[in-house]
TILUMGU-122429 format. One record per residue (C-alpha): residue number from 1; residue in three letters; z, x, y. Coordinates in nm, 2 decimals, decimal comma. Last residue first. Layout:
N
<rec num="NUM" residu="ALA" Z="Z" X="X" Y="Y"/>
...
END
This chain:
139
<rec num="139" residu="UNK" Z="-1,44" X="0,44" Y="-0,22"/>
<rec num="138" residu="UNK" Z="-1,22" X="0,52" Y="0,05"/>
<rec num="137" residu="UNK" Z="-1,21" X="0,21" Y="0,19"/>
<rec num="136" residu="UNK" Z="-1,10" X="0,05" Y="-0,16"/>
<rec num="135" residu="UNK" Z="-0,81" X="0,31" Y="-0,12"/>
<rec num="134" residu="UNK" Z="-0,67" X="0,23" Y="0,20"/>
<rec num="133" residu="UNK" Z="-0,66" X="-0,11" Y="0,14"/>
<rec num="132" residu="UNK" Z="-0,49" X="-0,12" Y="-0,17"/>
<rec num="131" residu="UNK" Z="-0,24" X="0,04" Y="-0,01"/>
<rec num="130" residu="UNK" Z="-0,23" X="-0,11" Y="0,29"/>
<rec num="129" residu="UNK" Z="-0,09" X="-0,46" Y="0,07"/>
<rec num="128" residu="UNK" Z="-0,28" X="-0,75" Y="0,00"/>
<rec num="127" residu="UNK" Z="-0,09" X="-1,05" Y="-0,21"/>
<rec num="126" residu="UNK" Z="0,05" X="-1,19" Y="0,11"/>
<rec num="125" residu="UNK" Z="-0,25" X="-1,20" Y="0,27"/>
<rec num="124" residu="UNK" Z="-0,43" X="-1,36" Y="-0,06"/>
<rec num="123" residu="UNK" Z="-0,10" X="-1,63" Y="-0,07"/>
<rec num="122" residu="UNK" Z="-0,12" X="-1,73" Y="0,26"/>
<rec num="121" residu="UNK" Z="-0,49" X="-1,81" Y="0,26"/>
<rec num="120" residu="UNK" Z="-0,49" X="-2,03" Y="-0,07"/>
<rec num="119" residu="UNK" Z="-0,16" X="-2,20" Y="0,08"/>
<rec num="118" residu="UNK" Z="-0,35" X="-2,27" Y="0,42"/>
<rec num="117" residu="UNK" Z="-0,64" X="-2,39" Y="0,18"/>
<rec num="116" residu="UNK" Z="-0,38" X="-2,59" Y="0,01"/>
<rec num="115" residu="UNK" Z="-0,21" X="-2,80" Y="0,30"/>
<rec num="114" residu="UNK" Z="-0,51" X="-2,78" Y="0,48"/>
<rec num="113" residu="UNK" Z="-0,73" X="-2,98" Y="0,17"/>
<rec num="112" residu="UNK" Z="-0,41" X="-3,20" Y="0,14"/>
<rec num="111" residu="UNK" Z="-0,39" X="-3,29" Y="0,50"/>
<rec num="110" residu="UNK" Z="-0,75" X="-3,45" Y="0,50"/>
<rec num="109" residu="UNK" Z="-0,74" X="-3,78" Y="0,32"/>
<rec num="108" residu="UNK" Z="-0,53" X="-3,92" Y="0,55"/>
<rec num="107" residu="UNK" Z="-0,38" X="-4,25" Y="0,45"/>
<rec num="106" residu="UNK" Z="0,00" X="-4,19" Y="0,53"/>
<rec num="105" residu="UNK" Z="-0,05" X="-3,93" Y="0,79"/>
<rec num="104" residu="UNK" Z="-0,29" X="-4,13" Y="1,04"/>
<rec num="103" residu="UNK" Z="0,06" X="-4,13" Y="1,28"/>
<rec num="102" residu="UNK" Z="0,03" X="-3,73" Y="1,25"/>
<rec num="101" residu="UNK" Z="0,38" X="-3,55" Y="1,31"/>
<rec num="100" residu="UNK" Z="0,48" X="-3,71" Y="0,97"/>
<rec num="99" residu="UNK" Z="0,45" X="-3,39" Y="0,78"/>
<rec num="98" residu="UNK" Z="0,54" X="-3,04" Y="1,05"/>
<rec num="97" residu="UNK" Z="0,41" X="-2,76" Y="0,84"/>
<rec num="96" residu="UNK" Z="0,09" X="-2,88" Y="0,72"/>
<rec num="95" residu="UNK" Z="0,08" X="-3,15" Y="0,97"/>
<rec num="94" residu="UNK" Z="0,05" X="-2,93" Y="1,27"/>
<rec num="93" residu="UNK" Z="-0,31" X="-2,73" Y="1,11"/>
<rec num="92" residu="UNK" Z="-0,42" X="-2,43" Y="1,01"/>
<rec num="91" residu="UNK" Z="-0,09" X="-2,26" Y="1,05"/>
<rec num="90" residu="UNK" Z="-0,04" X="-1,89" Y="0,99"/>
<rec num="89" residu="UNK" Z="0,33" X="-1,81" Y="1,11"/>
<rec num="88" residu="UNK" Z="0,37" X="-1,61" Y="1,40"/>
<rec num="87" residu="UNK" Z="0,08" X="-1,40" Y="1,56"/>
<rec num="86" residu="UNK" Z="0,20" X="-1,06" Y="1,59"/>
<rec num="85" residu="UNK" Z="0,44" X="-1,01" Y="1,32"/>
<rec num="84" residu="UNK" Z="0,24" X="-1,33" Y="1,15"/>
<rec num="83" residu="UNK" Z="-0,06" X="-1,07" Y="1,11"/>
<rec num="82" residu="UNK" Z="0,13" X="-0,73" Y="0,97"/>
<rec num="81" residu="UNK" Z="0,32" X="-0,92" Y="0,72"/>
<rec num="80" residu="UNK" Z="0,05" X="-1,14" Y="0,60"/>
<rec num="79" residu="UNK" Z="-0,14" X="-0,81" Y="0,57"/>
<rec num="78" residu="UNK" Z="0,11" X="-0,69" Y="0,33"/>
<rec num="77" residu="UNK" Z="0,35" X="-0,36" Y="0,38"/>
<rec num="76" residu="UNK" Z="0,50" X="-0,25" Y="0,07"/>
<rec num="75" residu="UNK" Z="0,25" X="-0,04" Y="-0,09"/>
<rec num="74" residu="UNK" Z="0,15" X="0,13" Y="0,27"/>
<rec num="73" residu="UNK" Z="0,53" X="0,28" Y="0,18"/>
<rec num="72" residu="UNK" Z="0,74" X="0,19" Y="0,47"/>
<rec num="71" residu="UNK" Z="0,84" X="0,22" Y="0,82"/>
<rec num="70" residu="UNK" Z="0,50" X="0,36" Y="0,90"/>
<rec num="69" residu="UNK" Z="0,48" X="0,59" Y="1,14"/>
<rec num="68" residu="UNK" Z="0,43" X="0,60" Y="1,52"/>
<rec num="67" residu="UNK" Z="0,46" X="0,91" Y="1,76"/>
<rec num="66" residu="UNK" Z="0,71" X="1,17" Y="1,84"/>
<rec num="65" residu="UNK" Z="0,69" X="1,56" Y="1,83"/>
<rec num="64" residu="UNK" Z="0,74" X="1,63" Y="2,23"/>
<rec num="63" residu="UNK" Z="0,98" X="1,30" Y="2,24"/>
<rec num="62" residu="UNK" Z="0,96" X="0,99" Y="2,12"/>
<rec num="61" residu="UNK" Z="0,99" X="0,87" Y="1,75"/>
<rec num="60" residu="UNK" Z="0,88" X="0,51" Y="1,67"/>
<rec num="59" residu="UNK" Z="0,91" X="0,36" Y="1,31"/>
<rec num="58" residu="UNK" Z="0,70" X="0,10" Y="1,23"/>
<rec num="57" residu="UNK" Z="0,70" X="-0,21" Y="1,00"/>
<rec num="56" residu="UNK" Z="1,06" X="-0,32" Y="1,08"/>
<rec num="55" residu="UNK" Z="0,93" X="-0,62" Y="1,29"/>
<rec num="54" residu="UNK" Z="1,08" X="-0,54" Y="1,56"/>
<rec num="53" residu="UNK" Z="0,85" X="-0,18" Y="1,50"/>
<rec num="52" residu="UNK" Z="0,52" X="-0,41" Y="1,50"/>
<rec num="51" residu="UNK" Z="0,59" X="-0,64" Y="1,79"/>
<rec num="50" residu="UNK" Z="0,69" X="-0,26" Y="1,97"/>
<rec num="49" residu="UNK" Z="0,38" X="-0,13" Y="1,83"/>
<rec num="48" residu="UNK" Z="0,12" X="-0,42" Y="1,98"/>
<rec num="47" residu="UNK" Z="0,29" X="-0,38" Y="2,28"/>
<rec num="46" residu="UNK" Z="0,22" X="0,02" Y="2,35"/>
<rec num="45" residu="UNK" Z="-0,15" X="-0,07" Y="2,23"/>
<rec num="44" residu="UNK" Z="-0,25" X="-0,29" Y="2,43"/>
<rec num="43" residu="UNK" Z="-0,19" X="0,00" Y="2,70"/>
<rec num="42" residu="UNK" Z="-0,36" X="0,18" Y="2,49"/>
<rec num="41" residu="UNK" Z="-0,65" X="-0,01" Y="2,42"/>
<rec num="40" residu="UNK" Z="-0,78" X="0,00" Y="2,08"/>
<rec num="39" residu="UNK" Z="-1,08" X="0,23" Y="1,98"/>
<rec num="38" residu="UNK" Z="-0,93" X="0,29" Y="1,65"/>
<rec num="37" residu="UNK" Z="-0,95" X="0,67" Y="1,70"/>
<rec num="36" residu="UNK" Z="-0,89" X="0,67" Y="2,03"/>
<rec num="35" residu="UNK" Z="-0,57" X="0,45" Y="2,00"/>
<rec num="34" residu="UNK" Z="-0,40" X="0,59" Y="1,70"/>
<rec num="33" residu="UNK" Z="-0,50" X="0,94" Y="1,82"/>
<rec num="32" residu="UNK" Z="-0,28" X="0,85" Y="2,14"/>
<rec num="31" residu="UNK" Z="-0,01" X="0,67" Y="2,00"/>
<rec num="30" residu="UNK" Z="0,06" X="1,04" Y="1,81"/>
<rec num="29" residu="UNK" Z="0,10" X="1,00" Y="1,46"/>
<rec num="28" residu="UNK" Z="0,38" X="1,05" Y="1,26"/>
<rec num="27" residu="UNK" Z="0,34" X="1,12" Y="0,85"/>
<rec num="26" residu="UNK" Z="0,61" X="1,34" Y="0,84"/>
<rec num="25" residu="UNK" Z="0,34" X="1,56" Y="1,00"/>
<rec num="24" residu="UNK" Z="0,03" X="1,44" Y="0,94"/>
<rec num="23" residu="UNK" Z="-0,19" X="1,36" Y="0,56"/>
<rec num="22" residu="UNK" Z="0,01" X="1,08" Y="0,50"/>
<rec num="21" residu="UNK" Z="0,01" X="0,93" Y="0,83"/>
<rec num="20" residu="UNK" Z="-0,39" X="0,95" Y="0,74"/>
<rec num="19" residu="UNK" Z="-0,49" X="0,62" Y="0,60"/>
<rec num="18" residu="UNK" Z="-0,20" X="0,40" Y="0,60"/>
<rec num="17" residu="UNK" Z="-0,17" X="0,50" Y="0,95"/>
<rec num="16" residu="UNK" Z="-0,51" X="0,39" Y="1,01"/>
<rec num="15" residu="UNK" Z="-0,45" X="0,08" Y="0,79"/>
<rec num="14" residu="UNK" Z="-0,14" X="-0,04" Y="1,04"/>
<rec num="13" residu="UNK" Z="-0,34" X="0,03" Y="1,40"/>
<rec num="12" residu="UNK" Z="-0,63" X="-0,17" Y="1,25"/>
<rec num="11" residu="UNK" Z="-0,38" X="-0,45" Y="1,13"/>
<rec num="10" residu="UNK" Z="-0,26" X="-0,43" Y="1,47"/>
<rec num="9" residu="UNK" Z="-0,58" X="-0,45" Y="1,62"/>
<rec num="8" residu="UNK" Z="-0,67" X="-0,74" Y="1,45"/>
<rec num="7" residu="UNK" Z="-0,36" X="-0,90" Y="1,53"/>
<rec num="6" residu="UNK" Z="-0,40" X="-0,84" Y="1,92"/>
<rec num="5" residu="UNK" Z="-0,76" X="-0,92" Y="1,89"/>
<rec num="4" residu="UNK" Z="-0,59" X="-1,29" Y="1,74"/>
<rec num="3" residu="UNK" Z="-0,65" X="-1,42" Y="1,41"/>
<rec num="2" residu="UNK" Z="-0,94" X="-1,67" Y="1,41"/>
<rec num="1" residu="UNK" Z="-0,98" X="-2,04" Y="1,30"/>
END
């Protein structure tokens, strides 16, 4: 299982404005630096932060002095936040979400390792915020 390049690259998008919106004006940062700098696509890019700002994790400002910032304190964004904006829910498997889907249900030996492994996973995104981040990468 693998998160999407468009969730990696939002989580990218998120940590580098984690990293330095602080250090910017009113912590906005032009699409353009966000996209150089991070070596995503822009026009990837442009979607990526419209998911992202539905989400009410960015802020947009257009204009001469616009650009992308961070709707709230790196603190209170998670990375289970950033990854289900772009890629739903995280679900390792149908029956962990959906029981009785599967017709082997009743005698599978399986669905409880998913069920708590997706748990496991769940719990560590939702448990990881851009703040942390931010500061074990600049250790």
């Amino acid at each position: 299982m693998q998160i999407t390049r468009q969730a990696d690259y939002a989580v990218r998008a998120i940590l580098y404005l984690a990293q330095v919106g602080s250090n910017r004006d009113n912590g906005r940062v032009a699409t353009g630096s966000v996209a150089k700098e991070q070596n995503i696509p822009s026009s990837f890019l442009a979607k990526i932060i419209s998911q992202l700002s539905i989400a009410g994790l960015l802020n947009t400002l257009r204009g001469a002095h616009g650009g992308i910032k961070l709707a709230r304190e790196p603190r209170n964004i998670t990375l289970l936040e950033v990854i289900e904006a772009i890629d739903g829910p995280i679900q390792l498997n149908v029956c962990v979400e959906a029981p009785g889907t599967c017709p082997l249900e009743p005698n599978c030996s399986v669905r409880m390792v998913w069920c708590d492994a997706q748990n496991e996973l769940v719990t560590r995104l939702r448990n990881t915020n851009f703040a942390e981040l931010t500061s074990s990468t600049s250790n």
